[in-house]
N, C-alpha and C positions, 0 to 999 in steps of 0.2 A: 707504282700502284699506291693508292690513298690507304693509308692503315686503318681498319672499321674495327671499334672499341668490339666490346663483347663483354655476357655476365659472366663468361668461364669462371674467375677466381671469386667471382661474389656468393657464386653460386655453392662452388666446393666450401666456401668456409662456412654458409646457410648448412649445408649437407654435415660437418663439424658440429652445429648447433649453434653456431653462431646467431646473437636474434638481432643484429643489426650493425651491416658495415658502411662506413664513412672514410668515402673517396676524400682525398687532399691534395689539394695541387697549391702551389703558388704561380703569382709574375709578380713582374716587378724586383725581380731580385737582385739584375745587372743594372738595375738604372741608375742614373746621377742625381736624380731627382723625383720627388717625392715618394709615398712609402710604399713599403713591401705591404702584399694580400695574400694570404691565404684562404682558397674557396675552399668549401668541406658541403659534402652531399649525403646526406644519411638515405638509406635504402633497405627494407626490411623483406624477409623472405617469397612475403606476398608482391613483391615489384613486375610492376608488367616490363612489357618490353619498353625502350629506351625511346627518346623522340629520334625519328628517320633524320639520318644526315648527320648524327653527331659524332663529334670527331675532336681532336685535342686540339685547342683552343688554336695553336700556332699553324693547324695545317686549315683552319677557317678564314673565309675575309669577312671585314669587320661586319658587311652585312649581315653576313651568315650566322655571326656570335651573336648578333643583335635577336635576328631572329628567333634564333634555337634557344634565348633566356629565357622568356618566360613558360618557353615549355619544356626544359631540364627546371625549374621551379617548382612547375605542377608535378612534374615525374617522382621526383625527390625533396627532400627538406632537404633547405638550402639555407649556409650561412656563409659570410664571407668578414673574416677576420682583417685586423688590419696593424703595421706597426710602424709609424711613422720616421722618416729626417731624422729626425733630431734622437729618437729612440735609436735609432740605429748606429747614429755617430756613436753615443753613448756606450751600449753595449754589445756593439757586432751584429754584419747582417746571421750569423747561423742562430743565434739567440732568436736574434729578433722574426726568424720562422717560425721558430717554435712558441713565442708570445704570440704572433700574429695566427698561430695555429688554434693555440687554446684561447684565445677571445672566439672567434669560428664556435670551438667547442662550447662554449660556456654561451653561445644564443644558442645551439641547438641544442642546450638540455634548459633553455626555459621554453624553448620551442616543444618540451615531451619528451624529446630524444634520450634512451636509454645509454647515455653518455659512457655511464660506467660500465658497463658490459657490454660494450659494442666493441669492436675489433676493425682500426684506423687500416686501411691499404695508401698507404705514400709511394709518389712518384720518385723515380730516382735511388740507389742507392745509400744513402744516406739517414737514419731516424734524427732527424731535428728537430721532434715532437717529445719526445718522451724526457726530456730533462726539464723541460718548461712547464709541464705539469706535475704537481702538489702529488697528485693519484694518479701514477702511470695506467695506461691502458693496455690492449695489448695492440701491437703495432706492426704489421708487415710491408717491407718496404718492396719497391718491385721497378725495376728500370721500364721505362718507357712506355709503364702503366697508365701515364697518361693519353697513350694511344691505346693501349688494348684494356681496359679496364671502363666500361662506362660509367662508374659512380665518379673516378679521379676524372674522365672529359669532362662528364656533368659539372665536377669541384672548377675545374681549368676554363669552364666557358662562361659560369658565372662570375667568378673572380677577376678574370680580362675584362670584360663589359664593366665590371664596377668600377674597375680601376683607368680603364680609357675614357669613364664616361667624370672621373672628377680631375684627370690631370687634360682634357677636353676645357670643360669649368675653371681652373686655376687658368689655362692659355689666356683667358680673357684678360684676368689680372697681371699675369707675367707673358706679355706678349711678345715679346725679343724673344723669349726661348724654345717657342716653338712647339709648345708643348701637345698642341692640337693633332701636330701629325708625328712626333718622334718621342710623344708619352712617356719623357724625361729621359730617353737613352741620348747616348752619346754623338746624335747626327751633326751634322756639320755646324747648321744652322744654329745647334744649342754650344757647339763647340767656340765657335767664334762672338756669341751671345757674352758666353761666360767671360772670354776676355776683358770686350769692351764694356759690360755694365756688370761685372763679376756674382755672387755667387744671392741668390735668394733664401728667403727661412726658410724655404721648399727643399731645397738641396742637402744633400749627404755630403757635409764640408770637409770632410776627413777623405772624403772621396774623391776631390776634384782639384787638381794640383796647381797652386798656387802662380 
């Protein structure tokens, strides 16, 4: 059975007095190529119900994501952060979540978004938000939030569309690797790319063994 999001935890932390929580999801985390996104969804007390069929970005096909963007847009304020290749090699993908986080955060507070008193729900275990920003927030992390929390699907389905739709774009440029359909992960076709015409400024080079 298909996991269907819900406002349960949005709701309780509105009922807390919460005046505004922002969903966070990433992709692009595992890939070899090009950068990590973190999508972030702000949503305030007054939020109607969610657009029908939404769901965590990984259990949609690509149509479906396409679809469902620009009406998880209209539903919520939407940003999507980004931290590049070469950012990454640099300072680590966990870092580079949490920059990829707070650029997200820092459009949606010239977007109005009450940045600083909102209250973050992150997908997964992990806070990889909170050391990256200057002015902690407060931040609740939740496993699988991306399935059962609508503002984190909402974060998860516009962050994949942005991010399929410019490692789609780069394919044209770096067309050996495949990028059109295996959107820099490790498929075969990028696998054997890499040997024969080796590593592009796209790639996380610390990442792809020599």
């Amino acid at each position: 059975m298909v996991a269907e999001p819900t406002l349960e935890v949005e709701r309780a932390l509105f009922a807390d007095g919460v005046p505004c929580v922002i969903g966070l999801d990433e992709v692009g985390r595992g890939a070899l190529a090009g950068p990590v996104m973190v999508g972030a969804c702000a949503i305030s007390p007054s939020a109607t119900e969610f657009p029908l069929g939404l769901r965590d970005s990984k259990l949609l096909s690509a149509k479906r994501r396409i679809e469902l963007d620009p009406l998880v847009r209209e539903w919520g304020i939407i940003a999507v952060g980004s931290a590049s290749a070469a950012e990454i090699d640099e300072l680590g993908i966990s870092w580079c979540l949490g920059l990829a986080g707070k650029r997200a955060l820092a459009t949606l507070f010239e977007l109005g978004v009450p940045v600083g008193t909102a209250h973050a729900l992150l997908d997964g275990s992990h806070d990889w938000l909170s050391p990256a920003l200057a002015s902690p927030i407060r931040v609740t992390t939740r496993v699988k939030a991306d399935q059962d929390c609508a503002s984190v699907s909402a974060a998860s389905v516009a962050a994949k569309v942005e991010r399929d739709a410019l490692m789609t774009a780069l394919a044209v440029e770096f067309a050996d690797y495949g990028w059109d359909s295996n959107k820099g992960y490790g498929a075969a076709v990028h696998m054997d790319a890499l040997k024969s015409v080796g590593v592009s400024i796209h790639h996380r080079r610390t990442w792809v063994k020599s």
